[in-house]
LOLO-775808 format. One record per residue: x, y, z of N, C-alpha, C, O in turn. Coordinates in steps of 0.2 Angstrom, whole numbers, plus 2048, in hexadecimal, padded with zeros to 3 digits. Layout:
! residues N
XYZXYZXYZXYZ/...
END
This chain:
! residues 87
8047FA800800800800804806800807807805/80580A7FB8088117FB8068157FF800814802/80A81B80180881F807805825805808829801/7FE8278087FC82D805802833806807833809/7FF83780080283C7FF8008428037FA841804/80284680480184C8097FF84F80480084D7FE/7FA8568077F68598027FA85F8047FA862809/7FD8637FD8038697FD7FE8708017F8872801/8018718047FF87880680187E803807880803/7FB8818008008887FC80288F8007FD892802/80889280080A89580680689D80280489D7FC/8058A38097FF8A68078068AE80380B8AF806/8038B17FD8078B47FC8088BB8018048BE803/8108BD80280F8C380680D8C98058108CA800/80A8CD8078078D280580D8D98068108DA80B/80D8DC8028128E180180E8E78048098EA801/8118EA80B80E8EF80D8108F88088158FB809/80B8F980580C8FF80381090680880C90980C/81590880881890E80D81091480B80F916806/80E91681180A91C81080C92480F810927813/80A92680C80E92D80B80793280D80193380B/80C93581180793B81680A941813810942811/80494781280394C80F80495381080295780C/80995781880795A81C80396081A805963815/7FE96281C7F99678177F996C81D7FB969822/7F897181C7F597881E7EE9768237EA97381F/7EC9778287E69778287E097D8257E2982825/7D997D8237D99818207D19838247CF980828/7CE9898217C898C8247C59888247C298882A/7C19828217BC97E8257C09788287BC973829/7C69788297C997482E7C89778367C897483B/7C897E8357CA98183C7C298183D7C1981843/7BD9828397B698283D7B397D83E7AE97D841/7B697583B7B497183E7B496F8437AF96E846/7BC96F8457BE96F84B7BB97284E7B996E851/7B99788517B797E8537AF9798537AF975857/7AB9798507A497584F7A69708537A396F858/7AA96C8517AC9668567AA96785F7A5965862/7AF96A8607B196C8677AD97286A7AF97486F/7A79758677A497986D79B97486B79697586F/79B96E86679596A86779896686C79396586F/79B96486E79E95F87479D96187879895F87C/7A396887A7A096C88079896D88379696D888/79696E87D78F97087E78A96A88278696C887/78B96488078A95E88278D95C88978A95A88E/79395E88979795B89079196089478F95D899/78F96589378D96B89878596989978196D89D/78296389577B963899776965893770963894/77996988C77496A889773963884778960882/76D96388276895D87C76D95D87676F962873/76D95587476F95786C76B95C86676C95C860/76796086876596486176596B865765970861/76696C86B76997386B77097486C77297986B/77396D86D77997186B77D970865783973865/77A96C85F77D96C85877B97485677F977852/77297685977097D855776982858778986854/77898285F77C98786078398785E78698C85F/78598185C78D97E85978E98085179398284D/78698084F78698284678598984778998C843/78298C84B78099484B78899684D78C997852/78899884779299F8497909A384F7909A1855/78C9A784C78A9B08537899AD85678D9B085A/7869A785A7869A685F78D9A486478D9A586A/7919A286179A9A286479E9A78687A19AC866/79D9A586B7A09A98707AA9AE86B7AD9AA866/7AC9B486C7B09B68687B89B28687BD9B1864/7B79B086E7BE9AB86F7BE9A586C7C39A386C/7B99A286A7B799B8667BB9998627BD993862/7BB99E85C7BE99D8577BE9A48527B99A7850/7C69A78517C59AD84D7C39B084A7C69B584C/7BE9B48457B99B68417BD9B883B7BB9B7836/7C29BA83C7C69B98377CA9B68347C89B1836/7CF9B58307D39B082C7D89AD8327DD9B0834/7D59A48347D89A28397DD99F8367DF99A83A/7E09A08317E899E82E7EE9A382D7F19A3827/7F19A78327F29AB8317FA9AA82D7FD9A482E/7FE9AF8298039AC8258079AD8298069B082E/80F9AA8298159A98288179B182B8139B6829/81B9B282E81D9B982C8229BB8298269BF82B/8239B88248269BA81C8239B68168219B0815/8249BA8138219B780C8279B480782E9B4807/8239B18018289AD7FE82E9B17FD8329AD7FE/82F9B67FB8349BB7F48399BC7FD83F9BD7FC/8379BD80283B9BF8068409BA80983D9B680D/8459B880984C9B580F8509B78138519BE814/8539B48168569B781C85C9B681A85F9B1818/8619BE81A8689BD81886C9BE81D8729BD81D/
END
C-alpha cells in the first residue's frame, strides 16, 4: 500500500505595505470654524443644554461670544513675504 500523499499548502502571498505620504497643509477658514463649531457644541452639551439648542447656538455665529473665534481672517501671514530674505 503506498503512502498518502500530503496535500501541498500554498504559502499566502506577502502584502507590500504602501509607505503613506502626508501632505502638511495650512489650516484653512472652514478648518478653523469647524473646529470652533466643534468645541463650543460640546461645551454647550457638557453645560446641561439639549442637543437642538446647542447645535442652533454652535451654527448661530452672533451668537459667540467675541473670544470664540476671530471675526476676522484667522490665518494670519508669516511676517515676511515671499520677495523678502534675511541677509
Amino acid at each position: 500500500m503506498p503512502a498518502k500523499a500530503k496535500p501541498v499548502q500554498k504559502r499566502a502571498a506577502k502584502k507590500i505595505q504602501k509607505r503613506r505620504r502626508t501632505v502638511k497643509e495650512l489650516p484653512t477658514k472652514l478648518d478653523y470654524w469647524a473646529i470652533a463649531v466643534k468645541e463650543i457644541y460640546e461645551t454647550c452639551r457638557r453645560n446641561g443644554m439639549d442637543e437642538s439648542l446647542a447645535l442652533a447656538f454652535a451654527m448661530d455665529r452672533s451668537s459667540w461670544p467675541d473670544w470664540a473665534i476671530d471675526p476676522t481672517d484667522p490665518i494670519r501671514k508669516i511676517g515676511w513675504e515671499d520677495g523678502e530674505e534675511d541677509v
